[in-house]
N, C-alpha and C positions, 0 to 999 in steps of 0.2 A: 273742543267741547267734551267735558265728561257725561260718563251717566250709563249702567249697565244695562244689555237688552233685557226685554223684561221677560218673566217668568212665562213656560205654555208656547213660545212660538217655536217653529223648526227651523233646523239650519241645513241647507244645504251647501254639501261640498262641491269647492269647484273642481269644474270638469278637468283643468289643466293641472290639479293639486295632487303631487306625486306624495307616500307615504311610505316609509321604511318598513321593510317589515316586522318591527317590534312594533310599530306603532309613533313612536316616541318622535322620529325626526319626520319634520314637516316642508317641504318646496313647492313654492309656486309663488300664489296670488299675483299682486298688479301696483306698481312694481314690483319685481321678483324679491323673493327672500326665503330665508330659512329659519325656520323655529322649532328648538328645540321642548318636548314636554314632558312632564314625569308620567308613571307610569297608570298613576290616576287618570293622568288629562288623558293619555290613549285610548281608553277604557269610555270616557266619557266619550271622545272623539269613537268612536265605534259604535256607541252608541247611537250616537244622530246622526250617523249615516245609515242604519237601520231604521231609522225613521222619528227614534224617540222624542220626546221636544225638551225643551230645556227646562232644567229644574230651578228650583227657587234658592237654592245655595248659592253664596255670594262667591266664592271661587268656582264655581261651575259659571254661573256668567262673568266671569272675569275670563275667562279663558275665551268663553264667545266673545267676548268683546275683540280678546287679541285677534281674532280669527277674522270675524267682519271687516274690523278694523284694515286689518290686511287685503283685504281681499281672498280669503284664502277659502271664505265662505258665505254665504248669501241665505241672507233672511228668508223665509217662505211663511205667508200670513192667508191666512181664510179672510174670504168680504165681508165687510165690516155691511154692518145692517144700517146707518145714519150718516150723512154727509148735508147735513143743514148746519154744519158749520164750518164748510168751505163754501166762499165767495168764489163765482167765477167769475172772469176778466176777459172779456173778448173785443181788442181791439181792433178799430176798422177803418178803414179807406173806401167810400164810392164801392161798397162791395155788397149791393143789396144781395142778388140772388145768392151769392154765398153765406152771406149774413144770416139771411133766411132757410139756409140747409142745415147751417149749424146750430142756429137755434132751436131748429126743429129737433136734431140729436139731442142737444144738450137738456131740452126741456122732456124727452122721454125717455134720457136714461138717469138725470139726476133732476127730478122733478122737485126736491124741496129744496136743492140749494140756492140761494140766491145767484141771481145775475147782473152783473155791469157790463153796458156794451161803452164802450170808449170812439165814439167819432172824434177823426182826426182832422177836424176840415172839413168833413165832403159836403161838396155843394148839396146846399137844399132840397135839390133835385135830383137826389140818390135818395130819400127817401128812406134813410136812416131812422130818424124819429120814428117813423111810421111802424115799419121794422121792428123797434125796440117794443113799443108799445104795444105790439099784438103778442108780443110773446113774453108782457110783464116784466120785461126787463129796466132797471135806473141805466137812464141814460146821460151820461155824462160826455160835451162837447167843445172842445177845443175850437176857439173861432179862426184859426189858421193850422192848415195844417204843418205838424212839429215831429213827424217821426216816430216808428214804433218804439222806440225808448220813452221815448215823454206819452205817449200810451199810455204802454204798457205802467210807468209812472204814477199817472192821474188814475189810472183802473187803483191801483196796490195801494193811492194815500185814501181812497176812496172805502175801503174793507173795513170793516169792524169787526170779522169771524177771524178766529185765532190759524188758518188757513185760505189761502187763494187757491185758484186752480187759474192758471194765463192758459188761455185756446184761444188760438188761430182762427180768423173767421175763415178761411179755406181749409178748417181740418172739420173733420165727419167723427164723432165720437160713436163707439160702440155702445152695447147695452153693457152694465156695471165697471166699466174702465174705472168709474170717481170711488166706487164702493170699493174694486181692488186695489187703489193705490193709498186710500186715507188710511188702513191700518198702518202702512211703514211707520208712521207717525207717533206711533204707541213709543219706537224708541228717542228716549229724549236727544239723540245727538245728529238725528235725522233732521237735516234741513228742507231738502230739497226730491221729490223722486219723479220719472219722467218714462211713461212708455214707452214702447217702440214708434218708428214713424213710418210708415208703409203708404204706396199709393192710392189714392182716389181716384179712379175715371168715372167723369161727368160724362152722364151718356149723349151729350152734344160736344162733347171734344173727344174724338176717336185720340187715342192715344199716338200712332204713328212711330216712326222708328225712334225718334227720342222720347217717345211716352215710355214705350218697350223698355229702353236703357235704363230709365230713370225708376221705374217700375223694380228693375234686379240692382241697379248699382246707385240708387240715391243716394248724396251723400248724410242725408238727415236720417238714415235707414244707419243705426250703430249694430243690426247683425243679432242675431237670436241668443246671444251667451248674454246672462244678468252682471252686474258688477258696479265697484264703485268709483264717480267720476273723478279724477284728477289727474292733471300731467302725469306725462309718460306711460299710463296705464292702460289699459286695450279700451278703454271705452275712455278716450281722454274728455269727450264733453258730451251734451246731448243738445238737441233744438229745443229752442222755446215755443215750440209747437202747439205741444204741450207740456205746461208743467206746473207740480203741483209743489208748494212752499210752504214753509212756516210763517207766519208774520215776524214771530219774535226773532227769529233767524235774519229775514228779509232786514230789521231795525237795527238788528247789530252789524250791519255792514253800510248804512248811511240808508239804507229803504227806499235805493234806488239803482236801477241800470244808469251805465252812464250812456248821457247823452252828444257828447261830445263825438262818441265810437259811431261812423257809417254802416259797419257792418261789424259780427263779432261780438256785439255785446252780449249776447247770451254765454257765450266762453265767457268774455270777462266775469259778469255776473253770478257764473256756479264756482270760476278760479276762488274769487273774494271771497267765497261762503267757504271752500275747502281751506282758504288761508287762512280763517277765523276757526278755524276748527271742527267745522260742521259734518257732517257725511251727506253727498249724494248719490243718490242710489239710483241706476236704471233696469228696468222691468219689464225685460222684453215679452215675459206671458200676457201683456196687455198690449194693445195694440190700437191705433186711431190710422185713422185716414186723414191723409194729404191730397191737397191736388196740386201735383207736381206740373213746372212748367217743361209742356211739349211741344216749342215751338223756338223757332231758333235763334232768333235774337232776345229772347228772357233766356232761353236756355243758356246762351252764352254769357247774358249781362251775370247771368246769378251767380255762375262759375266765377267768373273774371272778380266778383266783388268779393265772393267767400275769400278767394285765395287772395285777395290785399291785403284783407282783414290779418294775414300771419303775420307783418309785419306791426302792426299796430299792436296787436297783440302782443308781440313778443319786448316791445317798449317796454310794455306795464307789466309784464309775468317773464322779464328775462330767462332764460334758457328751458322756457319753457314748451319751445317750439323746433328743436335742431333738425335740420335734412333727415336725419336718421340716427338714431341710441346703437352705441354699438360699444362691446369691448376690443379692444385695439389688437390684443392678440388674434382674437378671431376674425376679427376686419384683414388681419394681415396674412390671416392664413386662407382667407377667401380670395383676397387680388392674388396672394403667391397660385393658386389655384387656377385662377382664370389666366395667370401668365404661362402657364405651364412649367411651374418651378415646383413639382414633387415634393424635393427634398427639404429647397428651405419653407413649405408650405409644413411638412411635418413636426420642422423643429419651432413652425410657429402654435403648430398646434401642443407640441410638449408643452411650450412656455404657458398656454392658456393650463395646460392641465394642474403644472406645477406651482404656479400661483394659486388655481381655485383649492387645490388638495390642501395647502396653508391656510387658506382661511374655513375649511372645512375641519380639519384635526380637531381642534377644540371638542366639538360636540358631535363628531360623526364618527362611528368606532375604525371603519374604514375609507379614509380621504380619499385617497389616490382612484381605487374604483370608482367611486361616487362621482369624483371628480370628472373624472373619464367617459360616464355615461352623461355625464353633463355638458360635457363639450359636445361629446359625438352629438347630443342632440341641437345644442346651441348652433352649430355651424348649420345646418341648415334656412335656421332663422336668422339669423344675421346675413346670409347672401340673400334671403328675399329680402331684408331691409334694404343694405345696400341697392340691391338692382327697383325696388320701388325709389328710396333717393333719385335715381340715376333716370329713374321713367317721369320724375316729377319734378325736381330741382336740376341734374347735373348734367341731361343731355348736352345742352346749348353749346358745354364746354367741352366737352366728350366725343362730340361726334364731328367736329372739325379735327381733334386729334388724332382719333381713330381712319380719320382719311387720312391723314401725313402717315403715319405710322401703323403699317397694316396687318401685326400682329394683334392689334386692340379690337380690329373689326369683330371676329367670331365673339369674344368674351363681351361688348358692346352687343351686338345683335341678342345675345343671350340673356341679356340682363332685361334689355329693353322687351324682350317678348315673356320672358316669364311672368313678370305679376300679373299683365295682361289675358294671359292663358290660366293661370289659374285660377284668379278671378272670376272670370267666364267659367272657370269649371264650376266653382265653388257656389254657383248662382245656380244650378241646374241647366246651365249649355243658354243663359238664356241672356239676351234674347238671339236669334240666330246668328250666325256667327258672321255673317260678310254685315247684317246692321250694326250688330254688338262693334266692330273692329271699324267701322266708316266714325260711331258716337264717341268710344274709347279715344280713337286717336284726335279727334276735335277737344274731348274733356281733359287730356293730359294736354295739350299747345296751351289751351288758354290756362287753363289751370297753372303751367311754369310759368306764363306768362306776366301772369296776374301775383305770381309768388314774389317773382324778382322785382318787379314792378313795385307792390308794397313795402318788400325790404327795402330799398333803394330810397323810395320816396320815405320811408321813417327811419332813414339812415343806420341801420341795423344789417350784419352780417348774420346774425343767427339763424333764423329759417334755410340759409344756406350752405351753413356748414355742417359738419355732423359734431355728436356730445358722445363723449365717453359715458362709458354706467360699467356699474361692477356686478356681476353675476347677484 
């Protein structure tokens, strides 16, 4: 999709986006990359990082676009004053009392936009109609129920505003979430944008040791850094939680999730919109409430089902799913590391250097330094890939070998306790650490479990092996 941001908004640089000291050479975004800029675009780049917003010259937003586009920087938009012409979509299951908590948000923080609730079946006596009508909302109902695909479906062919908003009837909308997220839309090649997801406790479900877990490490929680969604990029998807869409976006990809998909179809449905060329964008300065499942047989069905979904997935979005992205040099200089091999760990890290300094020459006045400090920092992040692979995909294989062979054991125990522990760090310690480490190790069993299990059953090797990427 073309179309340049428009004039007046800010861009903010991202946090991981490294810059030369002229200004001129650019590293980061998602996937990683480099971009080179003249000594104008510096100038401007320096600019909006002091705060400036963008001007109305068509090479000045040509340059934001590349940036966006990349990743390398992120939109920042003031609340828009009118959202009566996003349609909300809230589809439902037998969920009065939550039905009725969400509508109650929904109707006092975006009071003029229309609403459709979508009943999927539920008996009579859930008292959905009832529901629907006290809070003005078109009720549209499935005489069996068919699934939140075909929901979500019937809500989206249902729309006549050039915007939907899909909410969860188990999510709690804040006050202006719809006001903050309808400006992204000013840029035409904006499909899709989707707040953060954070927990809800209902004050009749004490949360409990997996409320706690689910609360700091949900996996529908994509983490407070903003960016754009697609394979291999730090925020590869987001829940349909909540999410807010284009129509004419939604029509150019068929104007439908697929229903065929158990689980996953929200991946599949933002992949097809990035395959079409669209941008999704997540915005984690906005924020909605979840009520997440704390209790242990949901807790585990919902794990066990996310992670089959990889494999289904990975059918329709080939290698779009690998154990873990790694370049091979620094993969090899990580195992030569953890075997205690020094020296040919060193020359595998040469070998990374001296490849990247070649494809750096071109446009970086100094390769080999550059090169250099981009290994030293690569290697770090590539042994926590690796050792997350290893905590989620490759134990099963690993740790019957590391009993045969008992040099593996320390480098295996290391691998398997670091993401874990950092994790836990990177959460604020929370939630204590003998609960956190009882839910952790439940959520990584079923989680491998569930991975291998949908590779297998969709006859697919990929979610289990790892993919090469080039710096």
């Amino acid at each position: 999709m073309t179309g340049l941001p428009p004039a007046g908004i800010r861009l903010s640089l991202d946090t991981a986006l490294r810059i030369s000291p002229d200004g001129r050479t650019l590293l980061g975004g998602s996937p990683g990359r480099l971009l080179r800029v003249a000594e104008a675009g510096a100038a401007l780049i320096r600019s909006w990082e002091a705060g400036a917003p963008l001007g109305a010259g068509t090479a000045e937003r040509k340059l934001a676009r590349r940036l966006l586009d990349a990743g390398m920087a992120h939109p920042v938009w003031d609340p828009g004053d009118r959202v009566d012409d996003v349609t909300i979509v809230v589809p439902t299951y037998a969920r009065t009392t939550e039905l009725t908590r969400c509508l109650t948000a929904l109707r006092r923080t975006a009071p003029d936009a229309p609403v459709i609730v979508v009943d999927d079946g539920s008996p009579a006596s859930a008292g959905i109609a009832d529901v629907a009508a006290r809070f003005c909302a078109r009720l549209v109902r499935h005489a069996e129920r068919r699934g939140p695909s075909a929901a979500r479906n019937t809500g989206l062919a249902a729309v006549t505003t050039p915007f939907a908003a899909l909410v969860d009837s188990d999510v709690v909308a804040p006050d202006g979430w719809l006001h903050a997220l309808r400006p992204y839309f000013a840029d035409p090649t904006v499909a899709a944008v989707a707040p953060r997801v954070v927990g809800y406790e209902s004050a009749d479900a004490p949360a409990g040791w997996l409320g706690e877990y689910e609360a700091a490490h949900s996996p529908l929680d994509m983490g407070p850094s903003p960016g754009l969604v697609r394979p291999g990029a730090m925020v590869p998807y987001v829940p349909t939680a909540t999410l807010v869409v284009r129509m004419e976006a939604v029509g150019s990809i068929g104007g439908r999730f697929d229903e065929a998909l158990p689980i996953g179809e929200d991946v599949d449905f933002e992949w097809r919109l990035v395959d079409g060329g669209w941008n999704v964008h997540y915005v984690p300065s906005v924020t909605i409430g979840h009520e997440h499942r704390t209790r242990l047989r949901p807790f585990v069905a919902r794990r066990r089902l996310y992670a089959r979904s990889i494999g289904l997935l990975e059918r329709r979005h080939p290698g779009a799913l690998p154990a873990a992205r790694v370049s091979p040099p620094l993969a090899a200089a990580c195992g030569l590391l953890a075997l205690r091999r020094p020296v040919a760990a060193a020359a595998a890290t040469a070998v990374a250097v001296g490849l990247l300094a070649r494809q750096l020459k071109p446009v970086v006045p100094d390769p080999v330094p550059e090169a250099s400090r981009l290994v030293a920092s690569g290697l770090p992040v590539t042994a926590m890939g690796l050792a997350r692979a290893i905590g989620r995909v490759w134990w099963p294989v690993l740790v019957p070998a590391a009993v045969a062979v008992p040099r593996l054991r320390a480098p295996l125990a290391v691998a398997l306790a670091a993401p874990v522990l950092a994790d836990w760090r990177s959460a604020g310690g929370r939630p204590r650490l003998d609960r956190y480490l009882a839910a952790r190790a439940l959520d990584d069993v079923v989680s491998t479990a569930g991975t291998w299990e949908g590779s297998l059953r969709a006859g697919t090797l990929g979610p289990l092996l790892p993919a090469t990427t080039r710096r």
